[in-house]
Each structure stands twice: as C-alpha cells, then as structure tokens.
Backbone as numpy.savetxt, mean C-alpha at the origin, in Angstrom:
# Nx Ny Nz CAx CAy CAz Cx Cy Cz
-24.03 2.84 10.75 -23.87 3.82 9.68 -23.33 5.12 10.23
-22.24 5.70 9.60 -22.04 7.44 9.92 -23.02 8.11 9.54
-23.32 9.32 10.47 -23.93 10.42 10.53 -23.31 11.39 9.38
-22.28 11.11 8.29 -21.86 11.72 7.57 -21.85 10.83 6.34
-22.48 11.72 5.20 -22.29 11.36 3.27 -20.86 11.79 3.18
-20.88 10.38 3.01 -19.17 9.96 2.61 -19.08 8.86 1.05
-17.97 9.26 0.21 -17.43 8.62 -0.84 -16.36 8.40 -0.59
-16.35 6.87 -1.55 -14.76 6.23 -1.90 -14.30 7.08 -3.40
-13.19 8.13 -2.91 -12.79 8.64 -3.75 -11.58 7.95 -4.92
-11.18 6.82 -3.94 -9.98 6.61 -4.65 -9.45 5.27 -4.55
-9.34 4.26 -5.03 -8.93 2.67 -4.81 -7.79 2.80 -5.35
-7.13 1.60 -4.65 -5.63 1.63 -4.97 -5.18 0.13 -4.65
-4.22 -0.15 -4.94 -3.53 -1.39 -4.66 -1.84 -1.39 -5.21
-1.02 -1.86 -4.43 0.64 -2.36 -4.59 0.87 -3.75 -5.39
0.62 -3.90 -5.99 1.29 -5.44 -6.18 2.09 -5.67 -5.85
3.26 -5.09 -5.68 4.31 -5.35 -5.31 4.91 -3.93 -4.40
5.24 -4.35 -3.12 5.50 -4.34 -2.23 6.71 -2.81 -2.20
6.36 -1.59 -1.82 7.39 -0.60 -2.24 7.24 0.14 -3.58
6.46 -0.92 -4.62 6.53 0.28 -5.90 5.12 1.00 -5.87
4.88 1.06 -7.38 4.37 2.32 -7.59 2.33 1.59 -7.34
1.68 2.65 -7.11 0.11 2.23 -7.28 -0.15 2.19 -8.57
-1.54 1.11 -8.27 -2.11 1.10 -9.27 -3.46 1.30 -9.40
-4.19 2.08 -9.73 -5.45 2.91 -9.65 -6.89 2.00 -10.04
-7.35 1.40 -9.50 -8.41 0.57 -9.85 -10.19 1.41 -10.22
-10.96 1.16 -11.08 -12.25 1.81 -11.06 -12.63 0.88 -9.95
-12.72 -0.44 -10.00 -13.68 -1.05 -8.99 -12.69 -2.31 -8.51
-13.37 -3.35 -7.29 -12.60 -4.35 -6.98 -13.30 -5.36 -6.22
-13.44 -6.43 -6.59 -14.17 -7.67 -5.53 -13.03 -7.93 -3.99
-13.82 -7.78 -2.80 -13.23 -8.04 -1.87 -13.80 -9.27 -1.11
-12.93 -10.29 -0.64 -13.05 -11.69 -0.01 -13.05 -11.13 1.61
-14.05 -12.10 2.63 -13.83 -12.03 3.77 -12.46 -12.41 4.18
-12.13 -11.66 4.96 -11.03 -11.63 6.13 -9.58 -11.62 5.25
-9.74 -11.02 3.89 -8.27 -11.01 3.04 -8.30 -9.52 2.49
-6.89 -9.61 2.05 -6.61 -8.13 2.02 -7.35 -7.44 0.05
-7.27 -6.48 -0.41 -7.27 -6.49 -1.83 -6.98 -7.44 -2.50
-7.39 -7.81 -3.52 -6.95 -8.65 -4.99 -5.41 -8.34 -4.78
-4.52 -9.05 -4.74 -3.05 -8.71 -5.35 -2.28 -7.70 -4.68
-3.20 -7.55 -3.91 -2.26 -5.95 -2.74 -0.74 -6.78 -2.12
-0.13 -5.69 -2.31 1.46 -6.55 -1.52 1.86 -7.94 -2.14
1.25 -8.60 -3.37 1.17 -9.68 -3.52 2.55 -10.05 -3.67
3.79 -9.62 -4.24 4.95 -9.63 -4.33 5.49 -8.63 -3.62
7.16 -9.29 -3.27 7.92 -8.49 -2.35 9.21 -8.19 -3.06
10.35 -7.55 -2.63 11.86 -7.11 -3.33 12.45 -8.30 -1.91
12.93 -8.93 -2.15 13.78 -9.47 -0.66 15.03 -8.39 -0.77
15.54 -8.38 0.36 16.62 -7.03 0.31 17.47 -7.71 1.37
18.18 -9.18 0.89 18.95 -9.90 1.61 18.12 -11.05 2.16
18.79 -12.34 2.46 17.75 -13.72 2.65 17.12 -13.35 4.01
15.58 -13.67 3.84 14.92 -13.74 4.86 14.33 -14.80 5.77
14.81 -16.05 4.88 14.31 -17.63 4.96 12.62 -17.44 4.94
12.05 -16.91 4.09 10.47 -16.63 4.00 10.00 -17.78 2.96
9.32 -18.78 3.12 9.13 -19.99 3.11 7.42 -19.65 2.32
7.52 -19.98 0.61 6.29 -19.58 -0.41 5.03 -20.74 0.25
5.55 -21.64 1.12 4.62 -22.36 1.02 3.98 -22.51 2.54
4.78 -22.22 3.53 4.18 -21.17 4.65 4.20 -19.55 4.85
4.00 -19.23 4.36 4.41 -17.83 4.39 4.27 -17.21 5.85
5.12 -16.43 6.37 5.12 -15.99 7.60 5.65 -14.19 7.19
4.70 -13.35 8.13 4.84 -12.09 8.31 6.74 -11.80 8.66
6.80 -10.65 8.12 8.35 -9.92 8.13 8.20 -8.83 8.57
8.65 -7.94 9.15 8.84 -6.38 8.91 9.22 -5.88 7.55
8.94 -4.88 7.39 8.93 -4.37 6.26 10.42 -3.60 6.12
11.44 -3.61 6.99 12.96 -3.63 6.69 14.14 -4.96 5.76
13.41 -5.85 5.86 13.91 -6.75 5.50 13.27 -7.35 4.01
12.57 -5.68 3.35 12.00 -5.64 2.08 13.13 -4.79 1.36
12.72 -3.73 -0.03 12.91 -2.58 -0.38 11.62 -2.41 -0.53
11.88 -1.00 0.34 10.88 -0.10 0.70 11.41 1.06 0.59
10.05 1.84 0.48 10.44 3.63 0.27 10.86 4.29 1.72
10.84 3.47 3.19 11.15 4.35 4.38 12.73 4.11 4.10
13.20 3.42 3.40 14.56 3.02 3.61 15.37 3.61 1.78
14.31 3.02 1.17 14.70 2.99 -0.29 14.10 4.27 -1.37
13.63 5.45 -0.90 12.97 6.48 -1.30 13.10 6.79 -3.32
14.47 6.02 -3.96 14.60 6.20 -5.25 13.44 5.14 -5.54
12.79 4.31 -5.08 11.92 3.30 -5.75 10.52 4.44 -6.45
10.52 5.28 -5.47 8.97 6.14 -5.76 9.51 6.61 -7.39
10.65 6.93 -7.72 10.98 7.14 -8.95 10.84 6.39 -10.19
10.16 5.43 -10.05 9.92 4.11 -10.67 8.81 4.15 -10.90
7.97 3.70 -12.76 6.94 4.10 -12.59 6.36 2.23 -13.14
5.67 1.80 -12.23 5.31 -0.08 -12.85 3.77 -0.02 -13.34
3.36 -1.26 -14.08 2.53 -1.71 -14.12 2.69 -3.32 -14.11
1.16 -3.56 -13.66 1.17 -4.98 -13.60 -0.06 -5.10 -14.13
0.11 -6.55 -14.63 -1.62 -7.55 -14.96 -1.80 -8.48 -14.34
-2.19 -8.39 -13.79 -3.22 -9.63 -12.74 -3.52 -10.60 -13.64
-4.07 -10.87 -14.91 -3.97 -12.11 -15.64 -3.08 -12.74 -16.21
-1.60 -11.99 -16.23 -0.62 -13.11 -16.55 0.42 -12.41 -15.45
0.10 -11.65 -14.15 1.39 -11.58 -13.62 2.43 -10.98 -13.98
1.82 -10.05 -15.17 3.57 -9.46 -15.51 3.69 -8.38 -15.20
5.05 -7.95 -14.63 5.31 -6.52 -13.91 6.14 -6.32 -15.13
5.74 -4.66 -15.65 6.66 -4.00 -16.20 6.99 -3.06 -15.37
8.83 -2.53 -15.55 9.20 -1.23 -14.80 9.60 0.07 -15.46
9.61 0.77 -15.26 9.93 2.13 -16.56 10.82 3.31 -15.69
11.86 3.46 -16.01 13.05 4.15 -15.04 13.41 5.25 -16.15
13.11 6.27 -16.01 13.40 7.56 -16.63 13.21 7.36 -18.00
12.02 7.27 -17.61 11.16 7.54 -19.04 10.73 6.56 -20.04
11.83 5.35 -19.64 11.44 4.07 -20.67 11.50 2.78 -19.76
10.91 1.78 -20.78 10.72 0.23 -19.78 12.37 -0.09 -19.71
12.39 -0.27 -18.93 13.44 -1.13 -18.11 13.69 -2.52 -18.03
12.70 -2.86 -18.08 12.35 -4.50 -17.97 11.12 -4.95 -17.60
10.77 -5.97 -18.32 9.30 -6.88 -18.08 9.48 -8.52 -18.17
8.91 -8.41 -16.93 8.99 -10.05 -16.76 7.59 -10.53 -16.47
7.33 -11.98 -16.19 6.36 -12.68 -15.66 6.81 -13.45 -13.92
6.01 -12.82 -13.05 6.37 -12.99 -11.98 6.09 -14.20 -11.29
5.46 -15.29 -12.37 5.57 -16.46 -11.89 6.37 -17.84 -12.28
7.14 -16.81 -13.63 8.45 -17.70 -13.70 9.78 -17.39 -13.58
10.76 -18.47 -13.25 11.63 -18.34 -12.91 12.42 -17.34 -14.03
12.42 -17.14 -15.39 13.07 -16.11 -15.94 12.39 -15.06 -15.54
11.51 -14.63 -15.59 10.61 -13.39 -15.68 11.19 -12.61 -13.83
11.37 -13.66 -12.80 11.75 -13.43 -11.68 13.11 -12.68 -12.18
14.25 -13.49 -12.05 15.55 -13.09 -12.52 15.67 -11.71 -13.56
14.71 -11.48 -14.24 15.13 -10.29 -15.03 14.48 -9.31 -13.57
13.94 -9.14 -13.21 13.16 -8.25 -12.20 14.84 -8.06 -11.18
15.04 -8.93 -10.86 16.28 -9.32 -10.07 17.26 -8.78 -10.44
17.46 -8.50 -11.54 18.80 -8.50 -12.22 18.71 -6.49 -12.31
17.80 -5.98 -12.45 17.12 -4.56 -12.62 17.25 -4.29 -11.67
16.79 -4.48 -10.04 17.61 -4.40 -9.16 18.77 -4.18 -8.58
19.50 -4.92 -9.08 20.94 -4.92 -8.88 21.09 -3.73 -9.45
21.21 -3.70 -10.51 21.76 -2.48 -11.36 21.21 -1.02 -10.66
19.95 -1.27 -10.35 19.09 0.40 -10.22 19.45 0.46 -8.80
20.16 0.20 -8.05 20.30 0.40 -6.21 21.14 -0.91 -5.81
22.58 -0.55 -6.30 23.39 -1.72 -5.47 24.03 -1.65 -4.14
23.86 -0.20 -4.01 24.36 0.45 -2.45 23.48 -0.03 -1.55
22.49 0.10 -1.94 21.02 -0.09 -0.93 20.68 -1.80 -0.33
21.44 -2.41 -1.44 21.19 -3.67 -0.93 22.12 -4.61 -0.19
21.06 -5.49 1.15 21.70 -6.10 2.11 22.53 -7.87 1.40
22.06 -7.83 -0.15 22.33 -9.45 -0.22 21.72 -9.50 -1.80
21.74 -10.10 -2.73 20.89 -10.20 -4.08 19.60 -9.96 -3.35
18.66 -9.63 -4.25 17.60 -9.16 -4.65 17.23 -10.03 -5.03
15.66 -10.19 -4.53 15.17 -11.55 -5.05 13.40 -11.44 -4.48
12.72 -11.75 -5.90 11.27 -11.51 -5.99 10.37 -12.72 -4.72
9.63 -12.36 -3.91 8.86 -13.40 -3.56 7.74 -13.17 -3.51
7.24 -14.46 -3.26 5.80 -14.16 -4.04 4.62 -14.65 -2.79
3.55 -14.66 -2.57 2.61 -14.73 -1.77 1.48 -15.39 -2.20
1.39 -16.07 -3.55 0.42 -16.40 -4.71 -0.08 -17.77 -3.90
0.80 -18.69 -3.45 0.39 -19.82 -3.51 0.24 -20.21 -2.04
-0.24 -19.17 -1.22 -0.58 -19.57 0.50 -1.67 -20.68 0.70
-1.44 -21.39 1.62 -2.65 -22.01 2.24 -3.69 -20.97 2.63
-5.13 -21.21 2.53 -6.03 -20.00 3.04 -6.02 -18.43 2.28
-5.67 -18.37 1.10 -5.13 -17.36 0.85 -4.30 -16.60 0.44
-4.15 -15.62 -0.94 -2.58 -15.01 -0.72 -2.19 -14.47 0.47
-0.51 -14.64 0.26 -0.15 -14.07 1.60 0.10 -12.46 0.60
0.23 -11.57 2.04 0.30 -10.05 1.75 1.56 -9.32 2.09
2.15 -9.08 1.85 3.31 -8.29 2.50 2.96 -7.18 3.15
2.03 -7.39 3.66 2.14 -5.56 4.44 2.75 -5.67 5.50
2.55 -4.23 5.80 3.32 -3.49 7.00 2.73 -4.24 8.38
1.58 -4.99 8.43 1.11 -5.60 9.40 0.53 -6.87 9.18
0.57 -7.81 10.21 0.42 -9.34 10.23 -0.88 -9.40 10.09
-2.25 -9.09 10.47 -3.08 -9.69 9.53 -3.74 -8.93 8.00
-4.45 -9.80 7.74 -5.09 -9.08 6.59 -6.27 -7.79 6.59
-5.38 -7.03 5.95 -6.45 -5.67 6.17 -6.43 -4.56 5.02
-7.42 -3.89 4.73 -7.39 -2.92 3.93 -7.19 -1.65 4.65
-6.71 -0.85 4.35 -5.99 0.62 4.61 -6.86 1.67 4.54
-7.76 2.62 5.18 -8.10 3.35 4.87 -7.64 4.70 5.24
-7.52 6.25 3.97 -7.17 7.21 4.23 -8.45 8.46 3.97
-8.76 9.10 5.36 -9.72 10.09 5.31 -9.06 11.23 4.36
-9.71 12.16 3.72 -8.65 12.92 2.36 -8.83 14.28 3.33
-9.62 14.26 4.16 -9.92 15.72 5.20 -8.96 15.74 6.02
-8.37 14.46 6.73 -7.19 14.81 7.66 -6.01 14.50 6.88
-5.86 14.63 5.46 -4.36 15.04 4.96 -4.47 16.23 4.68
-5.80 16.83 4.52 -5.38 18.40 4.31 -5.01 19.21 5.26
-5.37 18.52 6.82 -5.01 18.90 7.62 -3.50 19.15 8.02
-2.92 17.86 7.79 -1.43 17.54 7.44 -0.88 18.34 6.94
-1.34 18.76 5.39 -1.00 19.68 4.43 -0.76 21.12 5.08
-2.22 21.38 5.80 -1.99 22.90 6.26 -1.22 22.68 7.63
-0.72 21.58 8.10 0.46 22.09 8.98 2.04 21.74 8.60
1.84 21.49 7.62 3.09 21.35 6.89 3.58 22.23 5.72
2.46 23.10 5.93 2.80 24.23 4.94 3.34 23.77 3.35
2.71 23.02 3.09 2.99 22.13 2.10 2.04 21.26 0.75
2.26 21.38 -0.29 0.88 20.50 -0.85 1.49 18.87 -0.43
0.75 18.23 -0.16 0.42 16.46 0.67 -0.14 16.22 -0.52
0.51 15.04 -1.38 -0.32 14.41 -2.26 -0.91 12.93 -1.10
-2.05 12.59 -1.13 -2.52 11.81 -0.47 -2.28 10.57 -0.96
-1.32 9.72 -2.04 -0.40 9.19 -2.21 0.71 8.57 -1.62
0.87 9.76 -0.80 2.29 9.52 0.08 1.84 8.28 1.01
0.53 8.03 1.52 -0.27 7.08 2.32 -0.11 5.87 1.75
-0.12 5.67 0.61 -0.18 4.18 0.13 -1.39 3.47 0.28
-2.38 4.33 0.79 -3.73 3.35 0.64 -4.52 3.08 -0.21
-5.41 1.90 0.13 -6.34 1.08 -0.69 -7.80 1.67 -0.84
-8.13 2.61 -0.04 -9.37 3.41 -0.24 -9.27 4.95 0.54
-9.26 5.32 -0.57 -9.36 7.29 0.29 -10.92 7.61 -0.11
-11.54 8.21 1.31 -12.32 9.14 1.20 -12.50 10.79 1.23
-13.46 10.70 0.81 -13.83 12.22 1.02 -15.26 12.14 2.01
-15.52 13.87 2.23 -17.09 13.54 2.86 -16.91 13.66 4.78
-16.08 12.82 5.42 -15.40 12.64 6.60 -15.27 14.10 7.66
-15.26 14.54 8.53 -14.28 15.74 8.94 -13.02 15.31 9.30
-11.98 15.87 8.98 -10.71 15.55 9.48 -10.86 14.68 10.86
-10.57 13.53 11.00 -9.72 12.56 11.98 -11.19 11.95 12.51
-12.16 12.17 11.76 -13.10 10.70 11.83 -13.01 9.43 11.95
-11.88 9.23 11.24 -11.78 7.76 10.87 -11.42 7.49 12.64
-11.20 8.21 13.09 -10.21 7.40 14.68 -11.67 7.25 15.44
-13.01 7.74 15.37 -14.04 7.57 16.04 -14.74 5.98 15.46
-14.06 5.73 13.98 -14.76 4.87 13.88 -14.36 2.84 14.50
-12.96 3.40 15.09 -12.28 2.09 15.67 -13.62 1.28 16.57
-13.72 -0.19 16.09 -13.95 -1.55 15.94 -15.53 -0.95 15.80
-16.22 0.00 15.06 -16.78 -0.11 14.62 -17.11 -0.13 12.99
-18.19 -1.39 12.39 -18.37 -1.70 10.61 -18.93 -0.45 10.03
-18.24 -0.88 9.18 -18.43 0.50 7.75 -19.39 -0.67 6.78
-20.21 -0.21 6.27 -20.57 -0.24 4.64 -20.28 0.53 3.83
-19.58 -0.48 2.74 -18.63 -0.03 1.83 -19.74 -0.18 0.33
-20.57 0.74 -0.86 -21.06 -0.12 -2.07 -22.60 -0.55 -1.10
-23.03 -1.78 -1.85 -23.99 -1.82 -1.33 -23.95 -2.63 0.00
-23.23 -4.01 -0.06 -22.53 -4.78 0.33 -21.57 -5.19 1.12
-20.56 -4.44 1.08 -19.49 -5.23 1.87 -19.38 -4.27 3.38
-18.64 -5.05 3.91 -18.42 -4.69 5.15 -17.22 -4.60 5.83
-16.90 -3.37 6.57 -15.35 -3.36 6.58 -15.65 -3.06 8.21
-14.93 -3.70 9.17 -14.45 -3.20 10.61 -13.42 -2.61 10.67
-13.17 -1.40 11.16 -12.25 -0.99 11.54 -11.50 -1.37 12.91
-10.20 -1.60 12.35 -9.63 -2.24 13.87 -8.04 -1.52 14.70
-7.68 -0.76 13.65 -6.39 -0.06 13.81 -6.13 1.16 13.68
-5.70 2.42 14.38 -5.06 3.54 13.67 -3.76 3.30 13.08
-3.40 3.76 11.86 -2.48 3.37 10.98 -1.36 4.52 11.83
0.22 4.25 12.20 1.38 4.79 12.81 1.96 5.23 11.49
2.16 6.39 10.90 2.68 6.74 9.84 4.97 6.44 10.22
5.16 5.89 9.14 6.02 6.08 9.04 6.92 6.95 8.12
8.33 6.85 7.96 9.52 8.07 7.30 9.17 7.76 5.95
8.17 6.93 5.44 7.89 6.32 3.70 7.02 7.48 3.43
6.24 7.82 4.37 5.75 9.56 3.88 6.40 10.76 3.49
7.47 10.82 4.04 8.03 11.80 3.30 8.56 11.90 2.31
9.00 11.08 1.55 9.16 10.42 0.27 8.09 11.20 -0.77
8.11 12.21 -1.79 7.38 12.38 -2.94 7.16 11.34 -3.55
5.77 10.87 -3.63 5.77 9.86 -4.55 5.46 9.66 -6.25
6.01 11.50 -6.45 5.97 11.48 -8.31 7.55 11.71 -8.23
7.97 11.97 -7.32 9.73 12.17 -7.77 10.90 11.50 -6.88
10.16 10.56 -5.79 11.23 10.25 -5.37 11.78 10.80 -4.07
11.74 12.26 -3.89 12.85 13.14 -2.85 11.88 13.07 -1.69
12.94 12.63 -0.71 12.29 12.91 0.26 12.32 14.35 1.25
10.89 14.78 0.90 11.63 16.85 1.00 10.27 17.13 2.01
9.56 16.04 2.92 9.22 16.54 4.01 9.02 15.42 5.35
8.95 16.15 7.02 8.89 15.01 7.69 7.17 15.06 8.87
6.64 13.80 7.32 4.97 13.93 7.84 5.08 13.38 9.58
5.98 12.29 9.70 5.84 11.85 11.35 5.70 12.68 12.01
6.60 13.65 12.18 7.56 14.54 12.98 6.19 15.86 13.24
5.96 16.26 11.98 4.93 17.12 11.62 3.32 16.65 12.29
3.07 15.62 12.70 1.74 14.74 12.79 2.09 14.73 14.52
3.43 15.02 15.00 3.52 14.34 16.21 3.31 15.94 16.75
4.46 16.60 15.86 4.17 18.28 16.69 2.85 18.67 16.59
1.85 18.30 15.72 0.85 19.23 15.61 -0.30 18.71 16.05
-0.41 17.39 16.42 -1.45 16.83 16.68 -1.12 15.80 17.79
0.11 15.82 18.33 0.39 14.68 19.56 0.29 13.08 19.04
0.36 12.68 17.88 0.15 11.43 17.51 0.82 11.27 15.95
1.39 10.44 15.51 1.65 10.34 14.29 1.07 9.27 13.76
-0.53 9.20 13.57 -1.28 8.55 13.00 -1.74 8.94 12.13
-2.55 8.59 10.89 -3.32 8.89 9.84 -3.55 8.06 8.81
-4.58 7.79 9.11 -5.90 6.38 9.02 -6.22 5.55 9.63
-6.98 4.34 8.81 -6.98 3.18 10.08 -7.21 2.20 8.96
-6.79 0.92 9.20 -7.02 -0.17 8.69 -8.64 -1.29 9.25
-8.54 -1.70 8.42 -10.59 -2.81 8.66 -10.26 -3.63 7.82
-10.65 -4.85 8.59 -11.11 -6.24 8.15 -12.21 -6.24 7.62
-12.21 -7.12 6.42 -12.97 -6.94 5.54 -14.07 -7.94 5.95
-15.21 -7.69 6.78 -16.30 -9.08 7.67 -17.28 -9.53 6.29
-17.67 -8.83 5.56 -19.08 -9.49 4.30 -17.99 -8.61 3.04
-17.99 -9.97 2.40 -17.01 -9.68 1.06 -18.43 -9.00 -0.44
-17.46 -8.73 -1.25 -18.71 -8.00 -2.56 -17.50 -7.23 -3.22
-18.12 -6.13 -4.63 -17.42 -5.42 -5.15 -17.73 -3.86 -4.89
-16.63 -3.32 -4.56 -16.85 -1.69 -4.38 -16.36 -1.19 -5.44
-16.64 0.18 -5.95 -16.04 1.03 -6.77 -15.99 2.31 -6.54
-14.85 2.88 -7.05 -15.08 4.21 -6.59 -16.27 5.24 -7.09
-16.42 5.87 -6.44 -17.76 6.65 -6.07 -18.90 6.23 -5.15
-18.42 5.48 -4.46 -19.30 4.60 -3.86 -19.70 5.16 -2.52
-20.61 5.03 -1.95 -20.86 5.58 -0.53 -20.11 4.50 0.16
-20.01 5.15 1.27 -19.02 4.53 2.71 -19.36 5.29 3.97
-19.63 4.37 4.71 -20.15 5.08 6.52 -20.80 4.21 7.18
C-alpha cells in the first residue's frame, strides 16, 4: 500500500487506436489484459500483413496516429461496445457511422479516411480489428504486452509549470489518472502492486517514454507545444507515467482509492 490517499480521478479508454477518448464512470478489468476495448481497433496507414487471427504487435507508425497524424485529435468519435459502432463527427457534424464488425460499416470508416487525410496516407486505409484473438483481444498499443497506462495528475502540473503552459492531462492518452500522488511517485512505484477499488490489482512494470503525440492539443488538433523536449530539459528524462499489469481482475470506478 502507498503511504499516500490517492484517487482514480479519471478512466479512459481508445477504442480505436489514435482517436478521440472515451470517458468511462466505471470498468471490469480481466487478469493480464488491457481495458475493455482499449486500442481495440486500428487505422492501417498502408498494408501491414497484420493477420486478425494471429495478431502480432506493430509499432505504432505503421497506424494513424496523432505523433504523425495530429488533425485526428480534431475528430470528435463515439463508440458502443454493444454493437461496435464508431461514429465520427468532423467540424461539427457526423461524418459517418458504421459497424466495425462488418464489412460495410468497415468500408464507410475507410472511405472517411481517404477523404479527411489523403496526403497523410502510406496506402488505403483500412480498419483492423483485434476482437477475435486467441487468449484475448488483441490491443494496439504503443507496447507489446498488455497493460493499463497510468497518469499521476501532480507530475503534469509539473510539466505544465515548466512549460509555461496549461497541459490538459489528455494529451497522455491514459486509462487511469490520479490525483493525491506527489509529482513523479508513480516512478517509486516500479514492479511494485497497487490496489485499485476494493479488489483489483495492478503491478507496475514500466515508465511510460512520452512521445511528439503530446504535443498535439487534444481539443483542437495543433500541435503548439514540445512536452518531450520540455520533460528532457527540465527533468533529464522524458517520461511521464507508468504502465501495470493488471495481476487480480474486478471493477474500478472513478473515485476510487488507489495505492
């Protein structure tokens, strides 16, 4: 347990891979897998030969992504987890809605693509999916195994005040922000378990390497600061957070204690 009263301020999850969050009150988590639906779909951004029925880890260049693709943050989606359907909404109105587990519902997603960023792309555009893994959905994240993301909300303000800048803690893309923490706690807590709720159990196993997808606003799109660069001058490291395997599965929600 931490020596510090700490809350889960904030749950989050990607469904798809590069767009927008989606704000959860609460969420059941499975041993050794990532969120419900996190990363569950990807943008292919030219053929990757990524195989639905083995699924094998990619880098996250050979996606659309915001380190590369920064107009996506301009995009505002939702999805439902009970029928899979992503809607997209591009300046102000839907754009298109499909069902991401059929082949039309794919192709219109595809086809929105093309149109919204044809410069950007290495090859058609093309949805894949992670739904039907052996052992599991597969995840698209930024790293090969399965893990949840965590962001301390004390060391982005830190960020903030050396960037002379307001940091929406957003720009992170993570699956649980706290509060409660002192700035850069989370790095004391590597490969040691958190209790998350009453229940679950999270190891921490990684400091998260921030990449250029931070500087990216993620209510407008522009990319108008450089968190790496800023994280490396001011603190010798361009880290901020850490990722944990999820060891005893259950449901957390936000407000929940964590330590």
């Amino acid at each position: 347990m931490s020596e510090f009263t700490a809350r889960i301020e904030g749950l989050y999850r990607y469904p798809v891979k590069g767009l927008s969050p989606q704000k959860l009150d609460r969420i059941a988590l499975a041993p050794g897998q990532t969120l419900p639906a996190d990363r569950l779909y990807a943008i292919e951004n030219g053929p990757t030969g990524f195989d639905p029925a083995a699924p094998a880890y990619f880098p996250k260049q050979r996606f659309l992504m915001l380190m590369r693709n920064e107009r996506l943050a301009s995009l505002r989606t939702d999805y439902d987890e009970a029928t899979h359907t992503l809607a997209i909404e591009a300046e102000g109105r839907e754009a298109v809605r499909g069902d991401l587990r059929t082949k039309e519902g794919r192709l219109a997603v595809e086809a929105f693509f093309r149109r919204f960023m044809p410069a950007e792309l290495n090859g058609p555009p093309k949805v894949l999916s992670g739904d039907n893994a052996a052992g599991g959905p597969h995840s698209f994240s930024d790293v090969a195994r399965k893990v949840v993301s965590i962001i301390n909300l004390a060391s982005v303000a830190e960020v903030e005040k050396a960037a002379g800048h307001p940091v929406d803690p957003l720009r992170f893309r993570a699956n649980i922000y706290v509060s409660g923490w002192p700035a850069w706690h989370e790095f004391d807590l590597l490969d040691r378990t958190l209790t998350a709720g009453d229940a679950v159990r999270l190891k921490v196993v990684k400091r998260i390497v921030r990449c250029a997808a931070t500087n990216v606003d993620p209510a407008t799109g522009i990319r108008d600061l450089t968190i790496p660069k800023t994280l490396l001058q001011t603190f010798g490291h361009a880290d901020c957070g850490v990722y944990a395997e999820v060891a005893t599965g259950g449901e957390i929600a936000a407000s929940d204690p964590i330590g």
